[in-house]
C-alpha positions in Angstrom: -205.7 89.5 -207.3 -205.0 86.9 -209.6 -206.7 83.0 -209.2 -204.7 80.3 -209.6 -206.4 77.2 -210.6 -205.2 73.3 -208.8 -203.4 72.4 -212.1 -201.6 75.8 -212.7 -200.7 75.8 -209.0 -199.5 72.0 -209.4 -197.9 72.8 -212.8 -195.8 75.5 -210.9 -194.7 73.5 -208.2 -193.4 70.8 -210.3 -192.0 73.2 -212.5 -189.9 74.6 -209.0 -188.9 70.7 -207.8 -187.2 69.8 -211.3 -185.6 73.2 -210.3 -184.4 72.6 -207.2 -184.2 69.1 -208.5 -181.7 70.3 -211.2 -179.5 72.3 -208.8 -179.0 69.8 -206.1 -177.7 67.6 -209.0 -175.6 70.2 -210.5 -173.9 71.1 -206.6 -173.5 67.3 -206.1 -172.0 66.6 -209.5 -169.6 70.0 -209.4 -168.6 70.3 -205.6 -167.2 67.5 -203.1 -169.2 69.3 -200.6 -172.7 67.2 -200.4 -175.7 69.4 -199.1 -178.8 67.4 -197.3 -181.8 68.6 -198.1 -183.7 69.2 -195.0 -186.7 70.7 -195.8 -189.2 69.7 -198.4 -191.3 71.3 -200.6 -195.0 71.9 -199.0 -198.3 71.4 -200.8 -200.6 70.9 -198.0 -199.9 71.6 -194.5 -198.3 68.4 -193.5 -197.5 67.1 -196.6 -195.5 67.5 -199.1 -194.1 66.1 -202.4 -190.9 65.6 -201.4 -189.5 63.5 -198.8 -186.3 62.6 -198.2 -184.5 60.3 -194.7 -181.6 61.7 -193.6 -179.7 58.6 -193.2 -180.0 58.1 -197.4 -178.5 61.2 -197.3 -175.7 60.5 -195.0 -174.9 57.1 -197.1 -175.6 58.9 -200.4 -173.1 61.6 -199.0 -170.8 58.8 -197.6 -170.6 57.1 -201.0 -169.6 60.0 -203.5 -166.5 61.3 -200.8 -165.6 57.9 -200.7 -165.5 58.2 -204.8 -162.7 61.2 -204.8 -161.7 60.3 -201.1 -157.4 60.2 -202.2 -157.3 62.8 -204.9 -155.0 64.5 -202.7 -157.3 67.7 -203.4 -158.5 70.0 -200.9 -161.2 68.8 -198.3 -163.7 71.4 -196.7 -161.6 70.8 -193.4 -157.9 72.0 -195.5 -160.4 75.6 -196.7 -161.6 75.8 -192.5 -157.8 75.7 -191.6 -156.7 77.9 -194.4 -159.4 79.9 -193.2 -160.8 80.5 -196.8 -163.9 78.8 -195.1 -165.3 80.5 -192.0 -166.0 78.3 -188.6 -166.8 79.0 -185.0 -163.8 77.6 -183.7 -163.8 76.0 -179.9 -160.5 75.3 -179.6 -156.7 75.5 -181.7 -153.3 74.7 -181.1 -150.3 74.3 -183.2 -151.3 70.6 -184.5 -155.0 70.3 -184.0 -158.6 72.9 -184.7 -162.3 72.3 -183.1 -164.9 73.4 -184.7 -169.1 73.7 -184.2 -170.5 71.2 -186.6 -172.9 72.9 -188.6 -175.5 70.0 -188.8 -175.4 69.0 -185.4 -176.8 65.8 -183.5 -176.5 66.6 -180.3 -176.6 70.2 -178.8 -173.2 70.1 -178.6 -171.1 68.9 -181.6 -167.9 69.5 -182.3 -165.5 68.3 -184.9 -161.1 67.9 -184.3 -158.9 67.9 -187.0 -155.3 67.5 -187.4 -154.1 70.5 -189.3 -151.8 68.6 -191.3 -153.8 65.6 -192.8 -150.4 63.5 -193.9 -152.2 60.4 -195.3 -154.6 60.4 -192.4 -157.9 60.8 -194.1 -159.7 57.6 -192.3 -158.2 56.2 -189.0 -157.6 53.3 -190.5 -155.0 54.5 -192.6 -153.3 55.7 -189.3 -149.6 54.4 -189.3 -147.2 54.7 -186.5 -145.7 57.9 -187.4 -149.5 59.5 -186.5 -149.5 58.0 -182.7 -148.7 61.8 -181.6 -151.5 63.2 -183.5 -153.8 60.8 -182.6 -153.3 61.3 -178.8 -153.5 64.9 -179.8 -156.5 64.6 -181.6 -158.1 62.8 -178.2 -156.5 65.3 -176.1 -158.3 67.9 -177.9 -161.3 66.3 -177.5 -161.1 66.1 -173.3 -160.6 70.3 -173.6 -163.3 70.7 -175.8 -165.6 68.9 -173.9 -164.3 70.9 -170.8 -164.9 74.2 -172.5 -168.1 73.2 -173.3 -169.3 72.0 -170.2 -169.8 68.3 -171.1 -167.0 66.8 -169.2 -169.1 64.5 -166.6 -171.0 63.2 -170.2 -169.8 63.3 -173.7 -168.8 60.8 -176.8 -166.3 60.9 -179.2 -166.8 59.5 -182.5 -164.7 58.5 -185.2 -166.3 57.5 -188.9 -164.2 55.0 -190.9 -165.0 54.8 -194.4 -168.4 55.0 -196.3 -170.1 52.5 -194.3 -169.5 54.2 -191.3 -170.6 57.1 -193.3 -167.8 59.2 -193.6 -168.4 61.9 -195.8 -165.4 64.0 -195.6 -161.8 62.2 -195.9 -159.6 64.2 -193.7 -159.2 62.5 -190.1 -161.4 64.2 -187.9 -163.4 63.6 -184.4 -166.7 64.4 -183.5 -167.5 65.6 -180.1 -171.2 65.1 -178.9 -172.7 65.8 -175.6 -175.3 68.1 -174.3 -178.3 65.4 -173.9 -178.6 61.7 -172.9 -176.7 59.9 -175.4 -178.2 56.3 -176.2 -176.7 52.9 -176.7 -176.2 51.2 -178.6 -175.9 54.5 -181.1 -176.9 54.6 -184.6 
């Protein structure tokens, strides 16, 4: 059994944070997918040496989609309706798709997309030509929430731009429900 002195043992976990360090700075730099970090790096139980809030992350997140936001490229939500990128889908029709969040804030959270985004990547884009998409889009949301059991209590939310934290620039809904919901939110 080998002993591993304080400084060794400190040495090596340094030497693993730049590491992880160094990849969450390559994925950030090379992918317009942002990860959160949710789990840090124990030293002691209870402590750690790296802490970071989630709502840096969401405005950190917010603020590098909002950087590549009309590139016209591919979103996350284009590969989930291409189906290149696998989702539990709740519900789909010809126009719209629901899908399970997969870092949810409420037990149930759910996410409704237009299938063709057409300009609408932030409702405030949204042009007369989208009305039918939009009531869709809300439509959508009342079956999803019936499907899921939250029809006597749910919220739907709509992000608009980075300080709203948006962090993905394709028009979509969030479904939440499943637990009291507080006001005023955020």
């Amino acid at each position: 059994m080998a002993v591993v002195t304080s400084s060794s043992s400190s040495m090596l976990l340094l030497r693993n944070f730049a590491t992880v360090c160094k990849v969450s700075q390559f994925v950030r730099a090379n992918s317009r997918i942002v990860f959160s970090i949710r789990e840090s790096i124990r030293v002691l139980p209870g402590r750690s040496i790296c802490s970071t809030r989630a709502s840096h992350n969401e405005e950190a997140a917010a603020k590098a989609a909002a950087a590549v936001a009309d590139t016209g490229a591919p979103t996350i939500f284009d590969k989930i309706i291409a189906k290149e990128i696998p989702s539990d889908i709740v519900y789909e029709d010809e126009n719209v798709l629901a899908f399970r969040d997969i870092n949810p804030q409420a037990p149930v959270h759910v996410l409704v997309i237009p299938k063709l985004r057409d300009g609408l990547t932030t409702l405030g884009k949204a042009e007369p030509r989208h009305v039918e998409v939009l009531g869709q889009l809300l439509h959508a949301s009342k079956i999803v929430a019936e499907k899921e059991g939250i029809l006597d209590g749910f919220r739907v939310v709509i992000n608009n731009g980075a300080e709203a934290c948006q962090s993905v620039y394709h028009l979509h809904l969030h479904v939440l429900g499943g637990r009291q919901l507080k006001w005023p939110p955020g």
